[in-house]
N, C-alpha and C positions, 0 to 999 in steps of 0.2 A: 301734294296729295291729289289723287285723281277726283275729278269732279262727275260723278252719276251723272248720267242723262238724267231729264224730266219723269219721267215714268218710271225709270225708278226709285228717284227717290220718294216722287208720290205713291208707287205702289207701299210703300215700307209703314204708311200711315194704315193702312190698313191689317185686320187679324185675319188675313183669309189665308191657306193652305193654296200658294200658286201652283200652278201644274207646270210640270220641270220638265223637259225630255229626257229620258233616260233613271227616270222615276228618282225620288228623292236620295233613295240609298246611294245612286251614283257615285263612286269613286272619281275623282278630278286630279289633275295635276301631271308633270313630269314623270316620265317612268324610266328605269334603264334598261327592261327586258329587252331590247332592240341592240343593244351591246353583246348581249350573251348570244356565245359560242351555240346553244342549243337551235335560238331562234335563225340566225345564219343559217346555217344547215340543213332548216325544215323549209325557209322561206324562199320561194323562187316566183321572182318578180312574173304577173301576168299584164291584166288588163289594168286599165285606168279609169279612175271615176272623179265627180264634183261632186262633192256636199253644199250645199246654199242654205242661203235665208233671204228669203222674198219680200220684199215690198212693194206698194202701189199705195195710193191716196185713199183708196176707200177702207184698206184696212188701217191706216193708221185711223179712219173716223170711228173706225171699233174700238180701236186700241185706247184713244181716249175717254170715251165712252165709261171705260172698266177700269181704266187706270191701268193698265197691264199692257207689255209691250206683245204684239201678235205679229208674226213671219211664218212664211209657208218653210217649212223645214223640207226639204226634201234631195233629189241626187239626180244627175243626169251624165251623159256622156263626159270624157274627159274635152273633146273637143263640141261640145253642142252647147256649153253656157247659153251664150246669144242666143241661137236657133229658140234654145230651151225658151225665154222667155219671150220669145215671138211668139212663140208657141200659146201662151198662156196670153197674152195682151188680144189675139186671135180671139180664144175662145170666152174672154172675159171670166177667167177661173172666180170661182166663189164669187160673183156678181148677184146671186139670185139668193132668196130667204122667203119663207113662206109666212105670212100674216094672215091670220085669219084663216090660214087654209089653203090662199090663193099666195103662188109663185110673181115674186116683185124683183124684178132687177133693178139694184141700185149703183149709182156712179163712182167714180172713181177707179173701179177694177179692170180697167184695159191703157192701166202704166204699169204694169210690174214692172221690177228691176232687182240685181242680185244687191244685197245691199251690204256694207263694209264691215267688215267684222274685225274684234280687235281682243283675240286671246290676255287673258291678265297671266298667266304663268308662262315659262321659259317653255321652248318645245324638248320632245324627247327626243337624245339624241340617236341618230341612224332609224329613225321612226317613219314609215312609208306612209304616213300621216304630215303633212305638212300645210300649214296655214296661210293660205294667199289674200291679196287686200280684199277681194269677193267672193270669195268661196274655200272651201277646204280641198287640198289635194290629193287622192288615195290609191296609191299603187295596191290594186291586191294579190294577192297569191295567185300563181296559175290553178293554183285545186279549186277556188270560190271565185262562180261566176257572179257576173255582174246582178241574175235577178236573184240568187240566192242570198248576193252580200245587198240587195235590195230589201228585202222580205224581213232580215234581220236590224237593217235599219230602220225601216217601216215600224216594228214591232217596241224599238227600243223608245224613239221619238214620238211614238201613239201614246204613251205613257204622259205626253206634255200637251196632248191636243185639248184645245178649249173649247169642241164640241162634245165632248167626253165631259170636260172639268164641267159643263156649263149644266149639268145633270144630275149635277153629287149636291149633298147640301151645302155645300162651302161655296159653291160655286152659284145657285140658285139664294143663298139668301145676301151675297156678295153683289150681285147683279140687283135684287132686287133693293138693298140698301141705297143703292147709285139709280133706281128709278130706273133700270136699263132692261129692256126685254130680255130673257135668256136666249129665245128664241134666234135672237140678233147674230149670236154667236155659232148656230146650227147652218150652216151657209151650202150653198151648190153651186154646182156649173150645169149648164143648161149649152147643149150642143144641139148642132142639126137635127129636126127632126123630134125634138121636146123630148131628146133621153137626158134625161137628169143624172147628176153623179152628185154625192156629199162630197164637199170638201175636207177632205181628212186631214189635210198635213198643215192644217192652221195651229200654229203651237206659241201656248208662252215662252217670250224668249227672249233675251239679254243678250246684245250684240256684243260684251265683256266677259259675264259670267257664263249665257251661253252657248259663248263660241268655242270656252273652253269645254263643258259639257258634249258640244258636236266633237270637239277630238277627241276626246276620252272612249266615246261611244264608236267610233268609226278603230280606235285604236284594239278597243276590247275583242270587238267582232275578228281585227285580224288575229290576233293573237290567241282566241277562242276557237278558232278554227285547225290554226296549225300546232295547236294544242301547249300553248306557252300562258303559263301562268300569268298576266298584267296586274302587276302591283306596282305601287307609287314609290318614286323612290325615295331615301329619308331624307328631312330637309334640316 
């Protein structure tokens, strides 16, 4: 029987409403629309992209904090992984939080790394979704460019962001049961020149349950686009 991580099996003691990417309704699992003859037809291979989940040392000190596992969810070129998390180690993404008012950068946030992810269902099969040891793999159609099938995933994964969840009452009296600032979980990046940006793509997330969530989600968006039905298939 597989063994939970820490986190979650301590998040499971608690009655909070976690914030999921791809919102609760989410559909999960295997599908065979990628077999049918319709989806062939409509789909012609384009660009390539990464799905990830991020970590560094200062978020897991969040993570523990709340009991809940936190990754930056987000996508970057098909060949830019690395670059991508130079990128972020650079700029110390979501390093800053505001107390009191005043902007505080705190430690830990200039180690990001893509961190392993470990699907619990079979993949689907002939699926331009494919699940690698650090990231998700995503051919998409020549019709959906890259910031379009961004914007969509943006949108689906904001549904799991724990600056959002940290503002609802499940989330505010959850923080505050655990002594924890809500605040804590409202985080920025702070670039040349004191332009602030929120860190949006901080999401609860299970590097099991998910990872399968990220395919599900990057699966729908193709198959929502070239206009094929994605349902699960029977088990």
């Amino acid at each position: 029987m597989r063994t939970l991580p820490r986190f979650e099996r301590q998040s499971r003691h608690y009655p909070t409403a976690w914030p999921k990417i791809g919102g609760a309704g989410l559909q999960t699992g295997p599908t065979n629309v990628f077999l049918s003859e319709e989806f062939r037809d409509r789909f012609k291979p384009g660009e390539k992209r990464r799905a990830y989940a991020g970590a560094c040392p200062g978020l897991a000190v969040v993570s523990h904090s709340i009991a809940l596992p936190n990754y930056k969810i987000s996508t970057c070129g098909f060949d830019r992984l690395q670059q991508r998390f130079f990128e972020l180690n650079r700029d110390g993404y979501a390093a800053w939080r505001y107390v009191n008012g005043v902007l505080v950068r705190q430690d830990g946030f200039n180690a990001w790394f893509p961190t392993h992810l470990y699907p619990t269902v079979r993949p689907s099969p002939n699926s331009p979704v494919v699940a690698d040891a650090r990231s998700i793999l995503i051919t998409l159609p020549d019709s959906l460019s890259a910031k379009m099938f961004d914007e969509k995933f943006d949108a689906l994964t904001r549904l799991g962001a724990i600056d959002a969840w940290s503002m609802t009452e499940d989330g505010r009296q959850h923080c505050a049961a655990l002594g924890v600032d809500s605040d804590e979980l409202r985080r920025h990046t702070v670039y040349p020149g004191w332009v602030t940006s929120p860190a949006w793509e901080l999401c609860g997330f299970s590097t099991y349950s998910g990872a399968d969530r990220l395919i599900a989600i990057c699966e729908q968006i193709l198959a929502d686009h070239i206009g094929v039905a994605w349902t699960p298939a029977l088990r």
